[in-house]
C-alpha positions as CSV (number, residue, x, y, z in Angstrom):
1,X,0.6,54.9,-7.7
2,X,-1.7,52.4,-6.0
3,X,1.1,49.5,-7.1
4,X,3.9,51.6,-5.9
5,X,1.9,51.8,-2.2
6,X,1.3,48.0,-2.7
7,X,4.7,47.0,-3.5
8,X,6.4,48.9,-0.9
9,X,4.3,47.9,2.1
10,X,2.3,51.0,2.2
11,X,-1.1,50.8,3.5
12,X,-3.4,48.2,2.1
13,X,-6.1,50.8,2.6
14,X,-4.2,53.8,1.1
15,X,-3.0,52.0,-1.9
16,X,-6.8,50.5,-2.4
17,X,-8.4,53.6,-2.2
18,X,-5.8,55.7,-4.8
19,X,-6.8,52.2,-7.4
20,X,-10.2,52.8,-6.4
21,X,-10.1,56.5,-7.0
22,X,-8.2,55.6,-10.5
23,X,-11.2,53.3,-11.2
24,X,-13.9,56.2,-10.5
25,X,-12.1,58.8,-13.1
26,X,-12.2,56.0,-15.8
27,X,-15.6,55.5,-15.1
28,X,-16.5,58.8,-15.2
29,X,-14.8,59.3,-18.5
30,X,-16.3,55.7,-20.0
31,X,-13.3,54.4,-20.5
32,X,-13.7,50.9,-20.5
33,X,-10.0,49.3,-21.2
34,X,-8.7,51.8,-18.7
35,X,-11.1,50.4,-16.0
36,X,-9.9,46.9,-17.0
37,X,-6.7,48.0,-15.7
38,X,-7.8,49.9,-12.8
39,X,-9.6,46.5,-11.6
40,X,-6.3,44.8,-12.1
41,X,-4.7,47.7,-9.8
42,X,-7.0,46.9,-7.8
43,X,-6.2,43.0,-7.9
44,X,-2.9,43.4,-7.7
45,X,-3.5,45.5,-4.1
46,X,-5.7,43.1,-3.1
47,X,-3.6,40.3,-3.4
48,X,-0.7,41.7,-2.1
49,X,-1.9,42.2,1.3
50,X,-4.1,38.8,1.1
51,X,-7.7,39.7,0.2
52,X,-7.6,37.0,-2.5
53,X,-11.5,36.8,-2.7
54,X,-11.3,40.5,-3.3
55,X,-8.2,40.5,-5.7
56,X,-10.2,37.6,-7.6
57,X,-13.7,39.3,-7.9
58,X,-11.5,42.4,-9.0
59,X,-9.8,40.3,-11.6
60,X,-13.4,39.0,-13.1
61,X,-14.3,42.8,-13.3
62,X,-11.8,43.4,-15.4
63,X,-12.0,40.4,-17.6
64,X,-15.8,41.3,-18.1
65,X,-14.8,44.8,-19.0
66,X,-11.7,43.6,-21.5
67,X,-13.9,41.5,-23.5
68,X,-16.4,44.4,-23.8
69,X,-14.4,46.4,-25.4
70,X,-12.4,44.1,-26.9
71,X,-8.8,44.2,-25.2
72,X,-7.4,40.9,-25.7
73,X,-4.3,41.9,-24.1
74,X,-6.2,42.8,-21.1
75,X,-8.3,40.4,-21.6
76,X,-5.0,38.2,-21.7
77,X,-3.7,39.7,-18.5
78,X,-6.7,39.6,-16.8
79,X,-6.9,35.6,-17.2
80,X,-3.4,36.0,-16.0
81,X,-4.2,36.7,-12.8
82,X,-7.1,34.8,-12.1
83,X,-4.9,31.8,-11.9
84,X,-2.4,33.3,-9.1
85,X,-4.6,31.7,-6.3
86,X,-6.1,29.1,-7.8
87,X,-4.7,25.8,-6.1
88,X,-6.9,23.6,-9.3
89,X,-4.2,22.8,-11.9
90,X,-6.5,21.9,-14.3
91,X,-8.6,25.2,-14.1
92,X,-5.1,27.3,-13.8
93,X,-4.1,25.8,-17.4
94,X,-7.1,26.2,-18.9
95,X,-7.4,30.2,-17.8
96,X,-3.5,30.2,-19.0
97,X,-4.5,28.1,-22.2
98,X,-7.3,31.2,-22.7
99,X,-4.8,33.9,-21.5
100,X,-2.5,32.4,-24.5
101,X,-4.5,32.7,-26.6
102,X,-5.9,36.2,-26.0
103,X,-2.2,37.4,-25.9
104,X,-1.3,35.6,-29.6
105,X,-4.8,37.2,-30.7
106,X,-3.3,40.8,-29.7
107,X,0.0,40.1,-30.8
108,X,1.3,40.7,-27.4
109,X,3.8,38.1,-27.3
């Protein structure tokens, strides 16, 4: 829901706090690989309405999660979109190099 909100111009704050509220249920249940994604909800909230320090620290959240419990498509996607605001094309190919590689190790491609 928090991506519908984001998508369609909702409130930044209303669409944040329905990814935030997401996050706190997956938490509650332990659910690591769903609180990757939550964090991406998150970053992809964030980033929408311009918080890109936000939407980044959001996107290392759910990197750090991903490889905890072993997600390498989240993992994957979570590289993803830690190179949407970097401006380095060096660093963006070598997070896209590592996203590659965590999709072909999931078989996500």
């Amino acid at each position: 829901m928090s991506s519908i909100h984001g998508a369609a111009g909702a409130d930044p704050a209303a669409a944040l706090k329905q990814a935030r509220q997401a996050l706190a249920i997956f938490e509650s249940l332990g659910e690591l690989r769903w609180q990757a994604r939550a964090w991406l909800r998150q970053f992809d909230v964030l980033s929408n309405f311009g918080r890109t320090a936000e939407a980044d620290q959001a996107a290392e959240r759910s990197l750090a999660l991903a490889r905890q419990c072993h997600s390498r498509r989240d993992e994957g996607n979570a590289l993803n979109c830690l190179t949407f605001h970097l401006t380095d094309v060096g660093g963006r190919t070598a997070l896209l190099r590592q996203a590659l590689a965590a999709y072909e190790a999931a078989a996500s491609l």
